[in-house]
DOMI-928564 format. One record per residue (C-alpha): residue in one letter; x, y, z. Coordinates in Angstrom, 3 decimals. Layout:
{atom "A", {X, Y, Z}}
...
***
This chain:
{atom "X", {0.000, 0.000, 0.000}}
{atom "X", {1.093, 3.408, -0.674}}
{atom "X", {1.841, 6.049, 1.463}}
{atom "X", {-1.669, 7.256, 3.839}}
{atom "X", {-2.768, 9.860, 1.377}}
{atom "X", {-3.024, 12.901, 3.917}}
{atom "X", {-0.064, 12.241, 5.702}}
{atom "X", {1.638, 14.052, 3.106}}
{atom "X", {0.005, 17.353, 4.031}}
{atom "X", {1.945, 17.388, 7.348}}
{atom "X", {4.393, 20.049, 5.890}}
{atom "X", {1.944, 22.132, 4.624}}
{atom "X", {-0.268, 22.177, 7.864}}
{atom "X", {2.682, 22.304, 9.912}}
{atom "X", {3.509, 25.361, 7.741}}
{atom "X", {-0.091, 26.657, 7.881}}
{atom "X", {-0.396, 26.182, 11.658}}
{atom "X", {2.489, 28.646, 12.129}}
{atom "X", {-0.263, 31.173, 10.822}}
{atom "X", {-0.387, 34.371, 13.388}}
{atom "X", {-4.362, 33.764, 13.498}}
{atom "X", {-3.554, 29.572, 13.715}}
{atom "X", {-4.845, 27.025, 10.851}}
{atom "X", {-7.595, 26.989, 9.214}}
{atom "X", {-8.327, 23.103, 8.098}}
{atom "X", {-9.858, 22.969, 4.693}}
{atom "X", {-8.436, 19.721, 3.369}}
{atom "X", {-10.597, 16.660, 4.590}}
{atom "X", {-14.605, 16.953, 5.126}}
{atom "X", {-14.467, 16.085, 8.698}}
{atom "X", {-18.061, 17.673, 9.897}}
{atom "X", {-17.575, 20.374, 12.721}}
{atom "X", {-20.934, 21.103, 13.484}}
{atom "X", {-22.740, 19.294, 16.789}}
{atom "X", {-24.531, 15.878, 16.356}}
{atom "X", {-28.669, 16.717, 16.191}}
{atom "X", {-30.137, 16.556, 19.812}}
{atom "X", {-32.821, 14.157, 18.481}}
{atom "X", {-29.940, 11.946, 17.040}}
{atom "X", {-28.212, 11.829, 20.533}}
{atom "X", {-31.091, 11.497, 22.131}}
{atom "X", {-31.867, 7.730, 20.146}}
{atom "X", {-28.353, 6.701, 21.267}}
{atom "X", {-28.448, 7.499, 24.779}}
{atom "X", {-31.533, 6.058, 25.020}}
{atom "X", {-29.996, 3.123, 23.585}}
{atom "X", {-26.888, 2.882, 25.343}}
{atom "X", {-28.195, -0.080, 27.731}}
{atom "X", {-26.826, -2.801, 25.214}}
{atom "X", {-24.884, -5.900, 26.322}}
{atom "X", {-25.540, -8.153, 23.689}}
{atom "X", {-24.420, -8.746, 20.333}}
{atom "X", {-26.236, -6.838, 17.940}}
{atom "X", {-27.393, -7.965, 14.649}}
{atom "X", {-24.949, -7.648, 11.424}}
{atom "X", {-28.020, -7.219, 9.205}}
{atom "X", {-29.410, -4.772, 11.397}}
{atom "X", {-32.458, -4.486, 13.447}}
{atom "X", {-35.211, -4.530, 11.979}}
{atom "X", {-36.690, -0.811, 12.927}}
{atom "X", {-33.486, 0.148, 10.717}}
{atom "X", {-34.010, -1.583, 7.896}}
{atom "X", {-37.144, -0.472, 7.347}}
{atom "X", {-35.653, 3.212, 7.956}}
{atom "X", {-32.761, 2.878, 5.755}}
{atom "X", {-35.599, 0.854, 2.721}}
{atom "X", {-37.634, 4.590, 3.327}}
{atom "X", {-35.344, 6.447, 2.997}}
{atom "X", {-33.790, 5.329, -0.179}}
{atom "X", {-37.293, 5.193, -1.506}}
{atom "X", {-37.476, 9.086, -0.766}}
{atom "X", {-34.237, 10.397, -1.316}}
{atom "X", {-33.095, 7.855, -4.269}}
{atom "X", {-36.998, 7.500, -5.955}}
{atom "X", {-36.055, 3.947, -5.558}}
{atom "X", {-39.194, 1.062, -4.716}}
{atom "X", {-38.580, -0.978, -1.669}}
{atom "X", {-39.859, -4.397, -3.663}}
{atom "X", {-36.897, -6.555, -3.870}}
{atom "X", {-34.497, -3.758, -2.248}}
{atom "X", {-31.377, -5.446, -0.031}}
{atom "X", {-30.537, -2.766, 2.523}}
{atom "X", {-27.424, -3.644, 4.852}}
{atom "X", {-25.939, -1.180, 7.694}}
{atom "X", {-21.778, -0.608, 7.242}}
{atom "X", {-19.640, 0.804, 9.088}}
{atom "X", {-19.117, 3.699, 7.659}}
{atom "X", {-19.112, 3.944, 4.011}}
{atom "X", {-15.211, 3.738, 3.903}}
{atom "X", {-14.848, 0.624, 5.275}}
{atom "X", {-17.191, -0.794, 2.586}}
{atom "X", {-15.374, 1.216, -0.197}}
{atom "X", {-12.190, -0.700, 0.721}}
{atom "X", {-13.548, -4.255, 1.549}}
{atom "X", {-15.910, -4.411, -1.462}}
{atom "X", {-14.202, -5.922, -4.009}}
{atom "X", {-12.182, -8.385, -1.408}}
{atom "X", {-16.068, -9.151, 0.028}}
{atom "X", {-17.440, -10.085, -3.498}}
{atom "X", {-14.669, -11.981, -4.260}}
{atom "X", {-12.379, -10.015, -6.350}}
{atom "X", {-8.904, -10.613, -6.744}}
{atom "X", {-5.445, -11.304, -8.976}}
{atom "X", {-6.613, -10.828, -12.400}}
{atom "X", {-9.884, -9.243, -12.286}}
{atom "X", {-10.323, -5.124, -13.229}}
{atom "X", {-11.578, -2.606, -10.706}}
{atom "X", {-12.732, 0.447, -13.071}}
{atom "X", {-12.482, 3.835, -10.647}}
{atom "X", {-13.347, 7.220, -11.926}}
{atom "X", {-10.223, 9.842, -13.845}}
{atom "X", {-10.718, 11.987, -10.706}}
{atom "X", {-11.890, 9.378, -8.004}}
{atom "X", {-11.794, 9.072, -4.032}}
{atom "X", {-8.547, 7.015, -3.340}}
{atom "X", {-10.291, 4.320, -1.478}}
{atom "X", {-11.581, 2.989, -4.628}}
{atom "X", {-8.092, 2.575, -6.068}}
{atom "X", {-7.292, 1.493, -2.190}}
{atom "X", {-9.598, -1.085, -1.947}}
{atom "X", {-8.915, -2.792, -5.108}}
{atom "X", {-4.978, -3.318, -3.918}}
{atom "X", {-6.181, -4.984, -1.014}}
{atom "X", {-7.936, -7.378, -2.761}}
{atom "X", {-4.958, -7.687, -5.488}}
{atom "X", {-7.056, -6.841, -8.267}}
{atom "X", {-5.936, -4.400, -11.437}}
{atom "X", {-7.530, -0.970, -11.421}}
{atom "X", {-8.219, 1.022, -14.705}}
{atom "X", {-9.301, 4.440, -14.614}}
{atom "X", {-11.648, 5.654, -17.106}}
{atom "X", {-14.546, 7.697, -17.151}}
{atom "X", {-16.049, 6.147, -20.117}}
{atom "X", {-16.137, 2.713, -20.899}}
{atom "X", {-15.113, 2.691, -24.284}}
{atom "X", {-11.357, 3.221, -22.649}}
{atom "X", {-11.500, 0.129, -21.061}}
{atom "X", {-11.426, -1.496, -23.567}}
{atom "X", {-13.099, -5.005, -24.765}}
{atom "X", {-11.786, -7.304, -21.603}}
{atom "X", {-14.140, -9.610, -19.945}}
{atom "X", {-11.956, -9.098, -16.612}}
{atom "X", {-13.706, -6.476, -15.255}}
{atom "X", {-15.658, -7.467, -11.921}}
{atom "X", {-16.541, -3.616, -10.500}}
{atom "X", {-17.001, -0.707, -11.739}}
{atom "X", {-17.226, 2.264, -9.339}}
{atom "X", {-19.213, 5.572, -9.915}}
{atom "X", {-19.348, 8.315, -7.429}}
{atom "X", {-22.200, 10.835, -8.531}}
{atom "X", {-22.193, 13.560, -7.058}}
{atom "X", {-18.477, 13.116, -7.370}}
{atom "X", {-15.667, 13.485, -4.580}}
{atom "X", {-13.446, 15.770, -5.237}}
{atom "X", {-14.690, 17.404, -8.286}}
{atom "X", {-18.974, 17.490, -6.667}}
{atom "X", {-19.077, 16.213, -10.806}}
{atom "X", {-23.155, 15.237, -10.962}}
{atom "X", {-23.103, 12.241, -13.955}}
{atom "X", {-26.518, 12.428, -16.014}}
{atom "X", {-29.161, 9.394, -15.587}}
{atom "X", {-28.363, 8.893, -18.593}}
{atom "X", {-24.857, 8.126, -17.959}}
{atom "X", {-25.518, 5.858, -15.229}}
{atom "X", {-28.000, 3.858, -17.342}}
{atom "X", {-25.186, 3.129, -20.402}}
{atom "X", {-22.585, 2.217, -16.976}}
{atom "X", {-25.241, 0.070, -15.502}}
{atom "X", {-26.127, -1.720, -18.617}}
{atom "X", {-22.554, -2.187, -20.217}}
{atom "X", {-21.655, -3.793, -16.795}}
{atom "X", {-24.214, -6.053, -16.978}}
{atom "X", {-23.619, -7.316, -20.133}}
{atom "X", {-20.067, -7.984, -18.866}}
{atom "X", {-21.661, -9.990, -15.284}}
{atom "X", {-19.373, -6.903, -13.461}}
{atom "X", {-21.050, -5.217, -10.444}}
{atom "X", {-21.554, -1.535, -10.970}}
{atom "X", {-21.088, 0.529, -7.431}}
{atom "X", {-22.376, 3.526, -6.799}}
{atom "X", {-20.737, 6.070, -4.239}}
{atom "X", {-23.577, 8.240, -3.547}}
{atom "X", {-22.640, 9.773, -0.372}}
{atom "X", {-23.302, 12.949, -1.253}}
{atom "X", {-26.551, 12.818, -3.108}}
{atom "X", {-28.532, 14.887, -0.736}}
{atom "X", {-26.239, 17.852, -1.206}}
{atom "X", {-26.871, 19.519, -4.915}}
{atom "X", {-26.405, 22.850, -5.645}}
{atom "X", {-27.621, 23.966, -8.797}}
{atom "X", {-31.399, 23.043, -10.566}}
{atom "X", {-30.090, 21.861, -13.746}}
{atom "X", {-27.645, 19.300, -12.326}}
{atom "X", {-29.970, 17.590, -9.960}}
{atom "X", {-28.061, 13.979, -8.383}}
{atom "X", {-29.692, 10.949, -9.794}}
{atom "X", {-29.253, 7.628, -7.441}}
{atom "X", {-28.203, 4.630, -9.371}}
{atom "X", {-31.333, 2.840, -7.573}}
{atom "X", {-33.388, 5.019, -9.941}}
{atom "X", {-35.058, 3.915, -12.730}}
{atom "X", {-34.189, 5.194, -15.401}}
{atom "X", {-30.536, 4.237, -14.400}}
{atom "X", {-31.823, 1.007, -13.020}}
{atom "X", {-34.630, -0.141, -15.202}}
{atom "X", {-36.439, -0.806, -12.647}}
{atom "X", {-33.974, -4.215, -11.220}}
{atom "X", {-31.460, -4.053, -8.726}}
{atom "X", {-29.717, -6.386, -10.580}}
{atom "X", {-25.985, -6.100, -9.984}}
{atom "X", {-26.383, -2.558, -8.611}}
{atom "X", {-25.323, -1.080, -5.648}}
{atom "X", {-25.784, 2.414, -3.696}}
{atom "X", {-23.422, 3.167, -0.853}}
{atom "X", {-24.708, 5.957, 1.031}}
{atom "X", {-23.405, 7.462, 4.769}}
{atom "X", {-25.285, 10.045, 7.480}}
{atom "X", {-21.408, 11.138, 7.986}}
{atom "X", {-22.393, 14.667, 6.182}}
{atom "X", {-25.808, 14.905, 6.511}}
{atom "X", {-26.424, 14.062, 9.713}}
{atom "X", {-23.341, 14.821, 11.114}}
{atom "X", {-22.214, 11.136, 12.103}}
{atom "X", {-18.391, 10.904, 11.136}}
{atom "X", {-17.780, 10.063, 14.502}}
{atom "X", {-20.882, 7.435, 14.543}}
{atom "X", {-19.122, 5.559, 11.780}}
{atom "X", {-22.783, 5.086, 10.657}}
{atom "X", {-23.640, 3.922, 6.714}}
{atom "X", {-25.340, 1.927, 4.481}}
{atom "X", {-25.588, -0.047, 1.294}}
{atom "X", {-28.606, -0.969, -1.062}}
{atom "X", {-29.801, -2.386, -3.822}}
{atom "X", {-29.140, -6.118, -5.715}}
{atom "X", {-30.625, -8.450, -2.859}}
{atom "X", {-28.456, -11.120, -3.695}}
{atom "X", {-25.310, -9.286, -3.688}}
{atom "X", {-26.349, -7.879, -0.303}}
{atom "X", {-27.119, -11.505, 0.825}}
{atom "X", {-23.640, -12.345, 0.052}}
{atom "X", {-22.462, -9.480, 1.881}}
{atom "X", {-23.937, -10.411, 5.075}}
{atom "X", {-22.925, -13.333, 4.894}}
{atom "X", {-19.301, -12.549, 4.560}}
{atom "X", {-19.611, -9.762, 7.565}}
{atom "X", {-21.381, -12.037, 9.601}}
{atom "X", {-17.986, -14.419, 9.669}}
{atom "X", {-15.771, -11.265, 9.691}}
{atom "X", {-17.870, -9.962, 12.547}}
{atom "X", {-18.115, -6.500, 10.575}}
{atom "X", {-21.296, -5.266, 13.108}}
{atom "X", {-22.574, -1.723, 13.271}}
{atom "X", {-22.888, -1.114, 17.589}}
{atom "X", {-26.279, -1.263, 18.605}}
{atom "X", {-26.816, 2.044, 20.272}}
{atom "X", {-25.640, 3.830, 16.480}}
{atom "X", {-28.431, 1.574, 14.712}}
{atom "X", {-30.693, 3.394, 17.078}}
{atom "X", {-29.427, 6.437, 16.199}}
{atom "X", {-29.108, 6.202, 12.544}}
{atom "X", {-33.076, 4.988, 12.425}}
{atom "X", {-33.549, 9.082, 14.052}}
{atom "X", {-31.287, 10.242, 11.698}}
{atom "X", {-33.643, 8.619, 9.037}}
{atom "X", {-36.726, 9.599, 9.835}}
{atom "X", {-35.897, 13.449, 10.563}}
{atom "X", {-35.125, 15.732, 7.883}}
{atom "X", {-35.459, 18.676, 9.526}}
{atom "X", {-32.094, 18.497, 11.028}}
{atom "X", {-30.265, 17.500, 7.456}}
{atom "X", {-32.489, 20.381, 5.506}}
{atom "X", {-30.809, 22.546, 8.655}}
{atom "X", {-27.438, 21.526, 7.913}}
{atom "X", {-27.687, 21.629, 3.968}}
{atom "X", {-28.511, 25.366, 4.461}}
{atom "X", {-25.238, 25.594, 6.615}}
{atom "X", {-23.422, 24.140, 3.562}}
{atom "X", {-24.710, 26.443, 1.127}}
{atom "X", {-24.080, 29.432, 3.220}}
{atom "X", {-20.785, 28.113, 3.339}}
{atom "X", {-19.835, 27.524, -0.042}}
{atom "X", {-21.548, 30.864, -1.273}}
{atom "X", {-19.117, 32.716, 0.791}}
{atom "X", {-15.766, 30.005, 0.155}}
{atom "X", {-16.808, 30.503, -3.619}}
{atom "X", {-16.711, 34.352, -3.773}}
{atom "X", {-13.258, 34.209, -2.259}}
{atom "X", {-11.394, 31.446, -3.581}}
{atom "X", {-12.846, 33.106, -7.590}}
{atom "X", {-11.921, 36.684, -6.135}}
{atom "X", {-8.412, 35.418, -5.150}}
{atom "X", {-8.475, 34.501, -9.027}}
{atom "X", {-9.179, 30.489, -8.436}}
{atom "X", {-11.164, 28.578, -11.269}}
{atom "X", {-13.975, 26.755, -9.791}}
{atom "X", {-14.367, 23.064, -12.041}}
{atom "X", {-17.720, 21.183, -11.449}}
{atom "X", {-18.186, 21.625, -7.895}}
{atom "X", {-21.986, 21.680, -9.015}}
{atom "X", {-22.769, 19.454, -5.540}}
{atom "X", {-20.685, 17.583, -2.864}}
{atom "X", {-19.080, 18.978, -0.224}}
{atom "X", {-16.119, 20.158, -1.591}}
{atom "X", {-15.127, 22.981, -4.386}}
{atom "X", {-12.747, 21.949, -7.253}}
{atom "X", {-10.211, 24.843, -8.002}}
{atom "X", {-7.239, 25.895, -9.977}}
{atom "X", {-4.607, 28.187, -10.560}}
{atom "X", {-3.191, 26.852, -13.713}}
{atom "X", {-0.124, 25.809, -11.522}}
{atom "X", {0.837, 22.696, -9.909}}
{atom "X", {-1.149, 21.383, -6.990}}
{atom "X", {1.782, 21.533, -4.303}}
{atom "X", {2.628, 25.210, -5.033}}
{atom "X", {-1.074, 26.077, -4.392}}
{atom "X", {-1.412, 24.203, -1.369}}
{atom "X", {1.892, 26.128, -0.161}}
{atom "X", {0.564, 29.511, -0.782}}
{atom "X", {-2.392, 28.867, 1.138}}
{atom "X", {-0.563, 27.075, 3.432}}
{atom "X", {1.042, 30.552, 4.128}}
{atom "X", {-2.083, 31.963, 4.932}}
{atom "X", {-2.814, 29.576, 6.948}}
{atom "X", {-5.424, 27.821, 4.898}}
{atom "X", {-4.917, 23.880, 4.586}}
{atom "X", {-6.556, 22.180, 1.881}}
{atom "X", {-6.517, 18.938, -0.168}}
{atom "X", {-3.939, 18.247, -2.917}}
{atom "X", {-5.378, 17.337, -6.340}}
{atom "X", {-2.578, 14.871, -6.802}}
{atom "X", {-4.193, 12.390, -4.219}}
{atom "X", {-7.305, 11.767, -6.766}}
{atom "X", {-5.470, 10.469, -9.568}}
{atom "X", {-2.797, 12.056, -11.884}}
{atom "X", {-5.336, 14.528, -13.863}}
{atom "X", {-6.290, 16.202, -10.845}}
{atom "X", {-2.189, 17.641, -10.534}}
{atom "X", {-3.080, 21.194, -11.209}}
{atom "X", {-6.040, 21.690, -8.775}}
{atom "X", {-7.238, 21.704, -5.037}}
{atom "X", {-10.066, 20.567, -3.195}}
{atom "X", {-11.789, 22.751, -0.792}}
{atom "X", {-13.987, 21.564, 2.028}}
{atom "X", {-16.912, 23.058, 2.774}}
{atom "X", {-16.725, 22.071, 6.732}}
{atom "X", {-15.336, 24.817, 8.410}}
{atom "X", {-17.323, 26.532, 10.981}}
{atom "X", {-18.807, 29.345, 10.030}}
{atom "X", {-16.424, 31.897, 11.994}}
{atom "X", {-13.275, 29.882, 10.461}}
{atom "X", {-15.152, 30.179, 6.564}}
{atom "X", {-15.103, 33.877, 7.670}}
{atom "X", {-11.563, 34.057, 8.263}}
{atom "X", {-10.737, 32.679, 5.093}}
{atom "X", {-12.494, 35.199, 3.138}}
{atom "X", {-10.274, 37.652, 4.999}}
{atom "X", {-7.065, 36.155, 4.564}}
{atom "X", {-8.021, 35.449, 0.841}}
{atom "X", {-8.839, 39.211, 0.704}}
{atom "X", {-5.161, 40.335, 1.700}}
{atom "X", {-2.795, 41.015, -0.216}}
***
């Protein structure tokens, strides 16, 4: 395995961090603002647990995670396999190792793609190819996966149902399994680039047939530190992947299955915090374009895509000396070299500060 990807910022924070006004952490989208009372509430209450809870999940959440996904991904809950994960991370790693993938078989990832993909396919010693259309891959029949990530991480890239549906078929054609990172679905930004969950139909046709949806309450409910996620979608595949977890003892903790069925039903508190976002990147995106950054995509996510027509490193250094930390392009695949990613998670006095500091001279 290579390097740990943001353990080669330490330079630049330890550079930022000797900012007179201290550093300002842009770089991952670690969620700063407090957990929802009614979501702390369900855990407490829950607390109380000494046995062993269930891997598939009780059954109060399963029914919360299969409403859910029928309101937020227009998906129908006939023949749906739902499945609580740690996380989504953990699943992005273990995915191809849990379905079986190894030496010889093809892991497609996005151009621009979340490294775990790419990670998760070296632990299971399979080949990765990255390609954003299919055509570039090329006629093997070795392909097993093929990840999408819509709205995309870094670049908040939204792919068109249409897309999805020529992914979804050309992978089934092939037998492959086509995953779909859709962690940030809830969070679009613009009305003509509106998310579309692969669990749709007119990506899906209607099946769930070797489709699957990863989705996490890390960003819209707050719950990084829950480590509280989900997957849906082919019922079989999901079958296999309890299976697997049950014997690997990969269990969500009781009390956070209680807390992610609140997090489900209330969307009050993730309308609240979507508002916080877009407060957030209205005022990141005013100063990063008046500090003469070009925004790329960054039409939804969490994150904004910019350049300065220079090398990634040099741009993370001269925030860096303003004491503004943010993500290297570099550690999302060679074409993102000449941009950053931005993180929409700072607190709303720290997004303040950057304005300022992106305002001097």
């Amino acid at each position: 395995m290579p390097e740990f990807t943001w353990d080669t910022l330490d330079a630049a924070a330890t550079l930022a961090a000797a900012h007179p006004d201290g550093l300002i952490n842009l770089s991952m989208g670690t969620p700063v603002d407090p957990v929802p009372p009614v979501i702390r509430q369900a855990l407490a209450d829950a607390s109380d647990a000494p046995g062993y809870p269930l891997t598939a999940g009780t059954p109060a959440l399963r029914q919360a995670v299969a409403g859910w996904v029928a309101r937020a991904c227009a998906a129908g809950v006939d023949g749906l396999g739902v499945l609580p994960t740690i996380g989504s991370k953990e699943l992005v790693a273990w995915l191809p190792t849990l379905l079986g993938i190894g030496p010889g078989d093809v892991v497609v990832v996005p151009t621009i793609a979340y490294p775990t993909y790419e990670d998760g396919a070296r632990l299971a010693g399979a080949t990765v190819v990255r390609a954003d259309a299919l055509t570039a891959v090329g006629p093997t029949s070795r392909v097993r996966l093929v990840w999408v990530n819509s709205p995309g991480n870094p670049t908040g890239r939204v792919l068109p149902a249409a897309h999805l549906r020529k992914v979804v078929d050309w992978a089934r054609e092939r037998g492959a399994v086509v995953a779909s990172d859709e962690c940030y679905l809830p969070l679009g930004w613009t009305a003509d680039a509106a998310p579309v969950s692969v669990l749709a139909p007119e990506v899906c046709g209607g099946s769930y047939d070797s489709v699957l949806a990863v989705h996490s309450l890390s960003k819209r409910s707050n719950l990084a530190g829950y480590r509280a996620g989900f997957v849906a979608g082919d019922p079989a595949l999901v079958a296999e992947l309890l299976k697997i977890r049950k014997h690997a003892g990969m269990i969500v903790p009781a009390p956070v299955q209680a807390a992610m069925v609140a997090a489900l039903g209330d969307q009050e508190h993730a309308d609240e915090q979507r508002e916080r976002y877009r407060a957030r990147r209205e005022t990141l995106l005013a100063a990063f374009t008046g500090a003469g950054f070009r925004l790329e995509h960054s039409e939804a996510g969490l994150y904004l895509w910019l350049t300065r027509d220079e090398d990634c490193w040099d741009t993370v250094d001269w925030l860096a000396r303003r004491g503004v930390l943010v993500a290297a392009g570099a550690f999302y695949g060679p074409a993102g070299q000449r941009h950053v990613r931005v993180a929409l998670t700072g607190s709303d006095a720290q997004v303040a500060a950057v304005a300022q500091r992106l305002a001097q001279p």
